[in-house]
C-alpha positions, 0 to 999 in steps of 0.5 A, spaced: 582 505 549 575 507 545 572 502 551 574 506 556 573 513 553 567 516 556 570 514 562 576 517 561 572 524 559 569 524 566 575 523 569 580 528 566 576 531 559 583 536 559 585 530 556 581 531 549 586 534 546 589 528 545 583 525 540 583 523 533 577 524 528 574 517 530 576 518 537 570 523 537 565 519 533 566 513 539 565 518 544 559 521 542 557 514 541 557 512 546 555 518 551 549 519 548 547 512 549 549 513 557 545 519 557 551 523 557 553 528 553 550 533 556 555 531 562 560 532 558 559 538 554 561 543 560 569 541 561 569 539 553 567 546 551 571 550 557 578 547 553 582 553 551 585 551 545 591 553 543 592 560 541 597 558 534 592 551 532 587 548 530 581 548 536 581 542 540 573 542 538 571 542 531 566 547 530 560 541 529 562 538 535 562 545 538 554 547 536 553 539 537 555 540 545 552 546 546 545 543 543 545 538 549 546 543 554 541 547 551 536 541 552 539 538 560 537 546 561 530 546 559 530 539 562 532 542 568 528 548 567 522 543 567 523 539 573 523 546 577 516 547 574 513 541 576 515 541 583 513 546 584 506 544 582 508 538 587 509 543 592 501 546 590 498 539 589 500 536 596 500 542 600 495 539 605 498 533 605 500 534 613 506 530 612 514 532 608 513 530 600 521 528 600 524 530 592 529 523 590 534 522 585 535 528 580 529 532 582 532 532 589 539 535 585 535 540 581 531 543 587 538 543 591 542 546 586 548 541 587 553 539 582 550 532 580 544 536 576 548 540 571 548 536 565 543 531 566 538 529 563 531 527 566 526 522 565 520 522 571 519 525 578 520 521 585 518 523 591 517 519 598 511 521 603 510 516 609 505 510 608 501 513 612 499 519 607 500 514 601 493 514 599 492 521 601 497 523 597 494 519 590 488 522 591 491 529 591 495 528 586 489 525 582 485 532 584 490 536 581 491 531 573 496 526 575 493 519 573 496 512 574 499 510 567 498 502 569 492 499 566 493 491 568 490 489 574 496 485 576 501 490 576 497 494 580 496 488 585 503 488 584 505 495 585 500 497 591 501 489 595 509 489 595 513 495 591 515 500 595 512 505 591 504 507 587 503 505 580 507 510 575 503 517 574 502 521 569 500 528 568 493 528 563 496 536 561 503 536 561 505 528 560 509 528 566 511 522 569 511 521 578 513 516 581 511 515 589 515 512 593 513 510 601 520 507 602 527 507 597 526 498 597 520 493 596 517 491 602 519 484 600 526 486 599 531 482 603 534 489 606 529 493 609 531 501 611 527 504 615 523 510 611 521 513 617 529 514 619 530 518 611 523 522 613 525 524 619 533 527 617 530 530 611 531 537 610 525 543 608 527 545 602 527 554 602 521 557 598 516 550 598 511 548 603 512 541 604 518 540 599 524 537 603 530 532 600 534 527 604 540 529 608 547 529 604 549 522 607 542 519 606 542 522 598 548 518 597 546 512 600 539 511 596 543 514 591 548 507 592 542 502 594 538 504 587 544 503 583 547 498 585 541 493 588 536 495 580 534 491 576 534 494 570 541 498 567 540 503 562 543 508 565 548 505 571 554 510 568 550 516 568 548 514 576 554 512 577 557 519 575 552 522 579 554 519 585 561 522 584 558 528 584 554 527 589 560 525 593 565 530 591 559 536 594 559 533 600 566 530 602 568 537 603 565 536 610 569 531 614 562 530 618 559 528 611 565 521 612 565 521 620 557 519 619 556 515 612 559 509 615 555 510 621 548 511 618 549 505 613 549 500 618 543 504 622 540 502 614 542 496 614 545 498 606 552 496 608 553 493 602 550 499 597 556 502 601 561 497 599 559 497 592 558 505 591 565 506 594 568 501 591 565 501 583 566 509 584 574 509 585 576 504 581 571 507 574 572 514 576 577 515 581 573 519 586 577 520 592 575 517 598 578 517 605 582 510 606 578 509 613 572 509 610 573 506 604 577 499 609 571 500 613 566 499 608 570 493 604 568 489 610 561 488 607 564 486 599 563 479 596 566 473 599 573 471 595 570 467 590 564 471 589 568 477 587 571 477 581 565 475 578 562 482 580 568 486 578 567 483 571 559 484 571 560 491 574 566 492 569 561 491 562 556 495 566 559 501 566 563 501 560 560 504 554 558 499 548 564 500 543 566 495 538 560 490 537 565 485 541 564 487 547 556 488 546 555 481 548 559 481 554 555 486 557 548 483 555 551 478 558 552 482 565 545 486 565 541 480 564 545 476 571 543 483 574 537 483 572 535 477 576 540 479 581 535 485 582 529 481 583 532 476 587 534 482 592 527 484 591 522 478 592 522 471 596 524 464 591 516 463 591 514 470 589 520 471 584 518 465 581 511 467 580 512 474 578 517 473 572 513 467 570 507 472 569 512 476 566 515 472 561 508 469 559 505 475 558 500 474 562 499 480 566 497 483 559 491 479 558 487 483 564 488 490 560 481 493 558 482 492 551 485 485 551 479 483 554 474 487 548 479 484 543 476 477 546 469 478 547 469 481 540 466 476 535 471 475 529 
């Protein structure tokens, strides 16, 4: 049960009356390391306990909930702030600045940003604005944070975004995307169709964010075609967030389908709807979800994926199941790249990785070199 704990907190947190002393322990456990808590401490603190009985929530438990909220909400406090620097610093850009991700959920007030905790901003301009839009960015205190030449080449020639940025006052780190998937990715959507149904968020200059059908298909793509995993419960639970908001708009299912194949991200879909209702039981209308299960995995290769998808979205409980999911981030890991890159280019880039190459061209490598010992 204790694997499945967190998870049954998002799916039914009415059910936490029913947890013992250890159960606690294991559940903040494993909340913390999926970035979680903060997600669940609203349902867990919204619980009545019963008028003549202990409370459903130990007192500490309490205070350590409503400390997490208290961080998700300066976070979010934060991210308001920093984008509407973005609005200011880009506000002659000429062209929409489209917030992705979670600043997209802050900025539009939607469900999937309460709780939540936030690493960095993401934005997409078109990649005709790009170097534009850096040297804006630059004017106003954002400085690129990659200092190897290679991963420069390797960001600017085949990524789909800028080396990351960070802010020389503030800390804050930006992520400029031109597109949602590497230029050498096998799918290939068209950020020109995203940029073109984004809608202008109120109150900014050049703001926007994706329309609801496109959030939720880059919001499948990211996770489901990544190759680093640390946080797949927490994008998972934000897509169900996601969906719940805007199903509630028949038109919202009427085009998801349809918009997927103009993308080209069928299979995102297949495994967005798939993995969401079987991990946390997101309703989702039975011709949508037939239509997508076209563009599932061949016979032989789907189990597999339940197992891999399984040991992802599980939080790390007993130490007997740590080794299974290690196992499951590894194969997508390089699934990730082999989406993302061609053999040759694949085989180049983690050989430079693995050896540590890449570090050899950083500035103070080359002192340490040139320095007589």
């Amino acid at each position: 049960m204790s694997q499945a704990l967190l998870i049954q907190m998002l799916r039914a947190p009415e059910t936490a009356s029913k947890l013992k002393g250890r159960d606690w322990s294991v559940l903040f456990r494993q909340a913390r390391f999926s970035g979680l808590t903060g997600r669940i401490a609203g349902p867990l603190l919204d619980i009545k306990s019963p008028p003549d009985g202990p409370p459903v929530l130990p007192e500490p438990l309490q205070r350590h909930l409503q400390a997490a909220q208290r961080v998700c909400a300066a976070q979010l406090a934060e991210v308001g702030r920093e984008a509407r620097h973005l609005d200011r610093a880009l506000a002659d850009l000429g062209a929409p600045v489209i917030l992705l991700k979670g600043a997209a959920y802050a900025m539009a007030g939607l469900p999937a940003a309460q709780g939540r905790v936030f690493s960095d901003v993401d934005i997409l301009v078109p990649k005709s604005h790009l170097l534009q839009a850096e040297s804006l960015l630059m004017l106003h205190g954002w400085m690129t944070s990659e200092t190897s030449t290679y991963n420069q080449h390797y960001y600017r020639e085949w990524m789909h975004e800028l080396p990351p940025m960070r802010h020389l006052q503030r800390g804050t780190t930006l992520d400029v995307h031109h597109t949602i998937l590497p230029e050498t990715a096998r799918l290939k959507p068209e950020a020109a169709k995203l940029i073109e149904s984004a809608l202008p968020l109120a109150g900014t200059r050049v703001l926007h964010v994706l329309s609801p059908v496109d959030r939720v298909l880059h919001s499948m793509t990211h996770l489901f075609l990544n190759d680093e995993m640390g946080h797949a419960l927490r994008d998972l639970s934000d897509l169900d967030l996601l969906l719940r908001d805007a199903s509630v708009d028949q038109l919202f299912w009427d085009a998801l389908v349809p918009r997927a194949v103009e993308l080209n991200l069928q299979r995102p879909l297949h495994y967005g709807l798939h993995e969401l209702q079987r991990v946390l039981g997101t309703p989702v209308p039975t011709a949508v979800s037939s239509a997508a299960q076209q563009w599932g995995p061949g016979a032989l290769l789907s189990p597999l994926m339940n197992w891999i998808w399984d040991q992802t979205f599980s939080a790390p409980a007993p130490a007997s199941r740590l080794m299974a999911r290690e196992v499951a981030t590894w194969m997508l890991y390089l699934r990730g790249h082999w989406l993302r890159m061609p053999p040759f280019l694949l085989v180049r880039h983690l050989t430079i990785k693995a050896f540590g190459w890449h570090e050899s061209d950083r500035p103070e490598s080359r002192v340490k070199a040139d320095t007589p010992t």
